[in-house]
C-alpha positions as CSV (number, residue, x, y, z in Angstrom):
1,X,-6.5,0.0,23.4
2,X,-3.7,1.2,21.7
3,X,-4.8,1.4,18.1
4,X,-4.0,3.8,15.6
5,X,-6.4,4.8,12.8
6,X,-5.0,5.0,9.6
7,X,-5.3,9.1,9.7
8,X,-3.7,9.4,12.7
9,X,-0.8,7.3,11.7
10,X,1.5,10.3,10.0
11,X,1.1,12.5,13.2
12,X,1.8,10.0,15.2
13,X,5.0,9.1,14.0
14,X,6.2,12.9,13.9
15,X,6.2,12.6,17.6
16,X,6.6,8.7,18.6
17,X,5.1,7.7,22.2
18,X,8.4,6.3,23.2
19,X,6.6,4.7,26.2
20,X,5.7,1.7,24.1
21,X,7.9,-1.7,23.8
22,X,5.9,-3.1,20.7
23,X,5.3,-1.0,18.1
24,X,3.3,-3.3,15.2
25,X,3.5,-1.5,11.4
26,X,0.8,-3.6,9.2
27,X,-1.4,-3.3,6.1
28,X,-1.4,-4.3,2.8
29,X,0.9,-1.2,1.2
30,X,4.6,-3.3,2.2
31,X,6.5,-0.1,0.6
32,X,4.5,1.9,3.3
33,X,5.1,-0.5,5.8
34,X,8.6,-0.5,5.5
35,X,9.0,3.3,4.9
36,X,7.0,3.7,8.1
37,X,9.0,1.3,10.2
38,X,12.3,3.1,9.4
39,X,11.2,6.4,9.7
40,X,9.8,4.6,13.8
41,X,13.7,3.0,13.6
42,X,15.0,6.4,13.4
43,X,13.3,8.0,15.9
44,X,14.0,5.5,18.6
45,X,17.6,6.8,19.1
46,X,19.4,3.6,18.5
47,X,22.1,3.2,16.7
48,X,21.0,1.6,13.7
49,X,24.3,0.7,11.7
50,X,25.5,-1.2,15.5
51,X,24.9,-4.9,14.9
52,X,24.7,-4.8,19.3
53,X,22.2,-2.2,19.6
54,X,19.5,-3.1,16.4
55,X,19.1,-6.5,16.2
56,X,17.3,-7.1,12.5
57,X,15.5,-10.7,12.5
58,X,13.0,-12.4,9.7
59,X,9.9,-13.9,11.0
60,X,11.0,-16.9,9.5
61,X,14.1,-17.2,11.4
62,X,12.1,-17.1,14.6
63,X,9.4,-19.3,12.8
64,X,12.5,-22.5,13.1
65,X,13.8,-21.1,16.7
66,X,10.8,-20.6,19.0
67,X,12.8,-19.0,21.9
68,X,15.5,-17.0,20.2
69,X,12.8,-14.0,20.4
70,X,12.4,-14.4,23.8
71,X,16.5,-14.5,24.4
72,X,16.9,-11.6,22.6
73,X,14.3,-9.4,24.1
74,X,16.1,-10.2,28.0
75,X,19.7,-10.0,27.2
76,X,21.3,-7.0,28.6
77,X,23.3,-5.3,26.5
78,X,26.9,-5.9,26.6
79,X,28.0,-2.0,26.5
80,X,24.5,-0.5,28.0
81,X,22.7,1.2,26.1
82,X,18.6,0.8,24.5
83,X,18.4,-1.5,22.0
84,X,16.1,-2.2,18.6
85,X,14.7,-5.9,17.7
86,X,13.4,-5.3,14.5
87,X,11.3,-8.0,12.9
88,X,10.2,-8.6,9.0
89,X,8.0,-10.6,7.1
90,X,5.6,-11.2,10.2
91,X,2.0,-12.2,10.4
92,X,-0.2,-14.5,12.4
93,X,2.9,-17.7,13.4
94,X,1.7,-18.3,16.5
95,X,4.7,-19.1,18.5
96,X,6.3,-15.6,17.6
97,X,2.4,-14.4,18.4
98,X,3.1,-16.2,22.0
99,X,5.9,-14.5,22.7
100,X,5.2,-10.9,21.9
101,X,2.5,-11.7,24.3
102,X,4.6,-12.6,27.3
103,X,7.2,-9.4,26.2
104,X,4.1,-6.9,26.7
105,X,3.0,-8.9,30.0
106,X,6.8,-8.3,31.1
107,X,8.4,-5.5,28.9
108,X,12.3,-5.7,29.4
109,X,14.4,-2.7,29.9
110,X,15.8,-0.7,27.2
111,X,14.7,-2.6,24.7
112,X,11.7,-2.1,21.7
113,X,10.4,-4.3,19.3
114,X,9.5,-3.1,15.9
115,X,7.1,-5.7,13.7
116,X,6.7,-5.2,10.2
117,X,3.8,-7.3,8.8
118,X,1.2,-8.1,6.7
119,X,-2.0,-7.6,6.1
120,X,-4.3,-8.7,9.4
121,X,-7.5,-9.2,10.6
122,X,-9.1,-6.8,13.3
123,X,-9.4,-8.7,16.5
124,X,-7.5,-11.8,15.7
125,X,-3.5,-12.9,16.2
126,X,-0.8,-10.6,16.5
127,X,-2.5,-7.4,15.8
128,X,-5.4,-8.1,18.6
129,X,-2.4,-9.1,21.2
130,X,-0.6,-5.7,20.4
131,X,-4.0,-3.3,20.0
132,X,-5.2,-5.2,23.5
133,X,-1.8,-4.2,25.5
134,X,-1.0,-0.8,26.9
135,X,2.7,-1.2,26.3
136,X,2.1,-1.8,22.1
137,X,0.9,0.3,19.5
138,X,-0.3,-0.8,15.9
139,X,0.1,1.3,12.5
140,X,-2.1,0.3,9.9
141,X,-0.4,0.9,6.5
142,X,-3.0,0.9,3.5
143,X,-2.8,2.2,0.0
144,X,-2.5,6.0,-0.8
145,X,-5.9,7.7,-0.7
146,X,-6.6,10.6,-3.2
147,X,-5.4,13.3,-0.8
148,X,-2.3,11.3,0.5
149,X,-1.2,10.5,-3.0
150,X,-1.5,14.4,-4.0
151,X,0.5,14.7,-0.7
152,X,3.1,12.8,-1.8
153,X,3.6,14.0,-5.1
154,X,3.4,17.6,-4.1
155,X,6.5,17.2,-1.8
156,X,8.1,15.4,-4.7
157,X,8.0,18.3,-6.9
158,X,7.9,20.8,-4.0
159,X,11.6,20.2,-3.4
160,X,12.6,20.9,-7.1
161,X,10.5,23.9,-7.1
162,X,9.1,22.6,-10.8
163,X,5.5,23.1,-12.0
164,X,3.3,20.4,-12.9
165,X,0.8,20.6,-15.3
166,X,-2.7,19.6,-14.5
167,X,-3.2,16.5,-16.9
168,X,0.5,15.6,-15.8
169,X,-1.0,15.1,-12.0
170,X,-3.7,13.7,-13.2
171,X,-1.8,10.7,-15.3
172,X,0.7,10.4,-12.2
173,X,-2.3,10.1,-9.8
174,X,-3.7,7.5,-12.5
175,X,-0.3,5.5,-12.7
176,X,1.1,4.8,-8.8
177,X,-0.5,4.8,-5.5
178,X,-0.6,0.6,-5.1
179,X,2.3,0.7,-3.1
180,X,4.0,3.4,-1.3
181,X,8.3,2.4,-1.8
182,X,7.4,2.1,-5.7
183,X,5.0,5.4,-5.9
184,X,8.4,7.1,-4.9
185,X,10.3,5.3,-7.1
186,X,8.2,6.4,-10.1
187,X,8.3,10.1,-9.0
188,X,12.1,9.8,-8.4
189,X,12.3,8.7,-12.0
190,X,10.0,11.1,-13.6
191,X,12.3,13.9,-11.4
192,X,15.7,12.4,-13.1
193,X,13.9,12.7,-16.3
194,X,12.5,16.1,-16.2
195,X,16.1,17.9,-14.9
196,X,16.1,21.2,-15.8
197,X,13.0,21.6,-16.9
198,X,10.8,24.2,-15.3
199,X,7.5,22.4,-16.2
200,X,6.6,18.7,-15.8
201,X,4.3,18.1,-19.2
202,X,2.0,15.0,-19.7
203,X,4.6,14.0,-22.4
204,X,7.5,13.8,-19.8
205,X,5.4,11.7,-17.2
206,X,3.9,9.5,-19.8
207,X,7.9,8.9,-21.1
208,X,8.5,8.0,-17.3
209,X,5.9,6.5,-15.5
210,X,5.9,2.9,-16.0
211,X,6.8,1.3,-19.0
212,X,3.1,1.5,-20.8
213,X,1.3,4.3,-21.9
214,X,-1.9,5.2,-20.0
215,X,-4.3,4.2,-23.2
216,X,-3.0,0.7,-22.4
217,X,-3.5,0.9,-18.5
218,X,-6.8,1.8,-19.4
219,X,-7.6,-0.6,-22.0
220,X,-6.7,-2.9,-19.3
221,X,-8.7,-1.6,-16.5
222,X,-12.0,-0.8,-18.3
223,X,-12.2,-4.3,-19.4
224,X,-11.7,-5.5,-16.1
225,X,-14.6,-3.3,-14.6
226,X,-17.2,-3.8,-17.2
227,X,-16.3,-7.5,-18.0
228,X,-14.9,-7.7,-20.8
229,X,-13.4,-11.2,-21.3
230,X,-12.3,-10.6,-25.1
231,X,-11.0,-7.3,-24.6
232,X,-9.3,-7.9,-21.2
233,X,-7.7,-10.8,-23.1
234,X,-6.5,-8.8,-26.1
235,X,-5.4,-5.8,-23.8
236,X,-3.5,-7.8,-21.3
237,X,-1.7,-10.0,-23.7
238,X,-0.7,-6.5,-25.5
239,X,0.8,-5.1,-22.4
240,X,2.5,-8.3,-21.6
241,X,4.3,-8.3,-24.9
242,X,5.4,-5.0,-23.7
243,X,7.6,-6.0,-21.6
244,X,5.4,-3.3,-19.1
245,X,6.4,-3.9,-15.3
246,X,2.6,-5.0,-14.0
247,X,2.8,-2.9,-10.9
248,X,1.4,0.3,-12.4
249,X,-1.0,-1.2,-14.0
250,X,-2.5,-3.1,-10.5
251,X,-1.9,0.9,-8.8
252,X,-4.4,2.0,-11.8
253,X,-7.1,-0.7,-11.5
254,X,-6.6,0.0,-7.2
255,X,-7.2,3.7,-8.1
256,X,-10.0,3.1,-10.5
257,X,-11.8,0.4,-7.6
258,X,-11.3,3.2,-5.2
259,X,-12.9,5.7,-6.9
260,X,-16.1,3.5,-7.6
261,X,-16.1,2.9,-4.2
262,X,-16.8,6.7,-3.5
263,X,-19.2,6.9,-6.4
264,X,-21.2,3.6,-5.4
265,X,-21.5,4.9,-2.1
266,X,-23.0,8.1,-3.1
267,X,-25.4,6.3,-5.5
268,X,-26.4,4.2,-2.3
269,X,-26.8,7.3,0.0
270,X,-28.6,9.6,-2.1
271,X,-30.5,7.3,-4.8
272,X,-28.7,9.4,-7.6
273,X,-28.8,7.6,-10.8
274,X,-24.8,6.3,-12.1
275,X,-24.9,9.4,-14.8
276,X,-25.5,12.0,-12.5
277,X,-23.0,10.7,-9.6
278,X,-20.6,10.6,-12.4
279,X,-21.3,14.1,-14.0
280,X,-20.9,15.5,-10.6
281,X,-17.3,13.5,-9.6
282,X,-14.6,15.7,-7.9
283,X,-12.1,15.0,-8.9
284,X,-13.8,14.9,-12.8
285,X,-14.1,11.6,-14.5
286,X,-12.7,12.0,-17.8
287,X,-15.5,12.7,-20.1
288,X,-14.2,9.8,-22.6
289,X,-14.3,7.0,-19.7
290,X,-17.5,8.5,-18.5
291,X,-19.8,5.7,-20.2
292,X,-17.6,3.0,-19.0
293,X,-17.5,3.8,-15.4
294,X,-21.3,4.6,-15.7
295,X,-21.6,0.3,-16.8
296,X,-19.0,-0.6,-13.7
297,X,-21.8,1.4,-11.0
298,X,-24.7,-0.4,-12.6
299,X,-22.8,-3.8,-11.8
300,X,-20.9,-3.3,-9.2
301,X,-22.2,-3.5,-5.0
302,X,-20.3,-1.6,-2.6
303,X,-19.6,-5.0,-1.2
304,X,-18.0,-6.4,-4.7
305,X,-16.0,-3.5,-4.6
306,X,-14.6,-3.6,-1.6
307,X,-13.7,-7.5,-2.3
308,X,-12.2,-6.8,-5.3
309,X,-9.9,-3.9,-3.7
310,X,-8.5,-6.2,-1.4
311,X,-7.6,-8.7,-4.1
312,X,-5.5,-6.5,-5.9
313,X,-4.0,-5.3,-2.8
314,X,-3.1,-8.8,-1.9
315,X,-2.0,-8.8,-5.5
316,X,0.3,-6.4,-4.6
317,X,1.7,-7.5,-1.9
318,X,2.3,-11.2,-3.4
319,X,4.2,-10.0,-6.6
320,X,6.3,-7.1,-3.7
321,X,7.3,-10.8,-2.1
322,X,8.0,-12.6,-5.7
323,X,9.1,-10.6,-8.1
324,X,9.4,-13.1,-11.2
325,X,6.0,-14.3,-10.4
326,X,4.6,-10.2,-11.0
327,X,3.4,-10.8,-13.9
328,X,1.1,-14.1,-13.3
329,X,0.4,-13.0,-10.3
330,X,-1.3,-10.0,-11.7
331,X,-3.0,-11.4,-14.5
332,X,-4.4,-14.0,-12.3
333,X,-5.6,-11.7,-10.6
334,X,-7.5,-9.0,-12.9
335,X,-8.9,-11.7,-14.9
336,X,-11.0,-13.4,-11.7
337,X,-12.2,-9.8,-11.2
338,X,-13.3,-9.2,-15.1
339,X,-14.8,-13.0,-15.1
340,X,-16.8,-11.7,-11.5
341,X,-17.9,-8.3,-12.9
342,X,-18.8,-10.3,-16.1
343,X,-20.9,-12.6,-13.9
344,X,-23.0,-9.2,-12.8
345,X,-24.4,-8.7,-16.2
């Protein structure tokens, strides 16, 4: 087996097994995806910017030319030389499935593959053809837990050398972590803004981050957990008129899902009523949301929870692919989870 868990995945790439031919970077977070398949490009010692050498191919391309895969992986390189097939966009076609089979039965000299793809199933497809194979690896690449996200954000501001105040990290940590590429962005932005200054300040990320002010992300989200078809309507429609970009708002709700994940879990494991799991949150719910996230416990199963994560995370990934369709996509999307947690009245 030759299958990465997703903590494993950051060392792992700070030291590549070059050994493999079929390295397979997957998951839900596409920023991630793609940051981690550069930072695998890099490392391979290709020459990246050589159109002989790295060889950059959509898996739609391949979808209309069966064999061109297959050609490319066994042509010799006209100077010598390793060389980099680097595929996008994949997922479960099966005659590009087929024929990263047959490359790990055979590996060719010289040559890798890098896949980035999707979200996909344990033990089906692609990913159970690379996992089963000792010449493949696979990377899962899922949204930014609490400690990755504080990670990321304290090399942001560890390179500047600024402070950040506490309810600054705690409305950045409320505000991205949906998807890797645009956490960055956001940081990169607040950074620009703040220049020169020797404190980030709630004030300066709530200027930067996003394009709607965290009462409205939360106005949002709350009516989304408790089912709140009124209010979700009134909130959504508000933040639409806004002209807000939707993808903060789906890394809050993500966030907020993620956390009652933990808290459900600890209700279920020790029997604790939803008041005193929340009381004893680390890190601390904030004592005005306290009572809402209280009603989203009493509603919501572990299972629901987990089902509605990976909505919004496909959520993500659909609006990543479509831009102009962001902002239907997303409110197609939180209102079937506020009309389901409305359902568990």
């Amino acid at each position: 087996m030759s299958e990465l868990k997703a903590g494993e995945v950051d060392r792992f790439l700070r030291n590549p097994d070059q050994s493999k031919t079929v390295y397979l970077v997957y998951g839900p977070d596409r920023g991630l995806v793609s940051e981690r398949a550069e930072t695998l490009a890099k490392s391979s010692g290709v020459d990246l910017a050589d159109s002989f050498s790295t060889i950059k191919l959509d898996a739609n391309e391949l979808a209309g030319d069966p064999v061109r895969l297959v050609d490319e992986a066994y042509t010799v390189a006209m100077f010598g030389g390793d060389r980099l097939i680097w595929i996008r966009n994949a997922g479960n076609q099966k005659d590009i499935s087929a024929n990263i089979e047959n490359i790990l039965k055979e590996p060719p000299d010289a040559v890798k593959l890098l896949i980035e793809a999707g979200d996909l199933k344990k033990g089906t497809g692609l990913r159970a053809i690379v996992e089963k194979s000792p010449n493949g690896v696979t990377l899962p690449c899922y949204a930014d837990s609490a400690q990755s996200l504080n990670t990321l954000i304290d090399m942001a501001f560890g390179e500047t050398g600024q402070r950040l105040s506490l309810d600054a990290r705690r409305y950045i940590q409320d505000h991205i972590g949906g998807d890797r590429r645009a956490s960055r962005g956001e940081l990169e932005k607040l950074l620009l803004y703040a220049h020169g200054e020797e404190e980030i300040t709630l004030e300066m990320a709530r200027e930067s981050i996003g394009d709607a002010s965290g009462i409205s992300f939360d106005n949002v989200v709350d009516a989304v957990i408790t089912g709140r078809l009124a209010d979700f309507d009134e909130a959504m429609q508000a933040f639409i008129a806004s002209g807000s970009n939707p993808q903060p708002l789906l890394a809050a709700a993500i966030r907020q899902f993620q956390q009652l994940d933990l808290l459900r879990a600890d209700m279920d494991q020790t029997g604790r009523p939803a008041g005193a799991v929340v009381a004893g949150a680390r890190p601390p719910v904030f004592f005005a949301r306290r009572k809402t996230v209280e009603l989203a416990l009493s509603r919501w199963t572990r299972a629901g929870i987990r089902h509605a994560l990976r909505r919004l995370q496909d959520c993500v990934l659909e609006s990543r692919m479509n831009a102009a369709l962001t902002v239907p996509v997303a409110r197609t999307a939180l209102l079937a989870i506020t009309i389901q947690s409305a359902r568990r009245r």
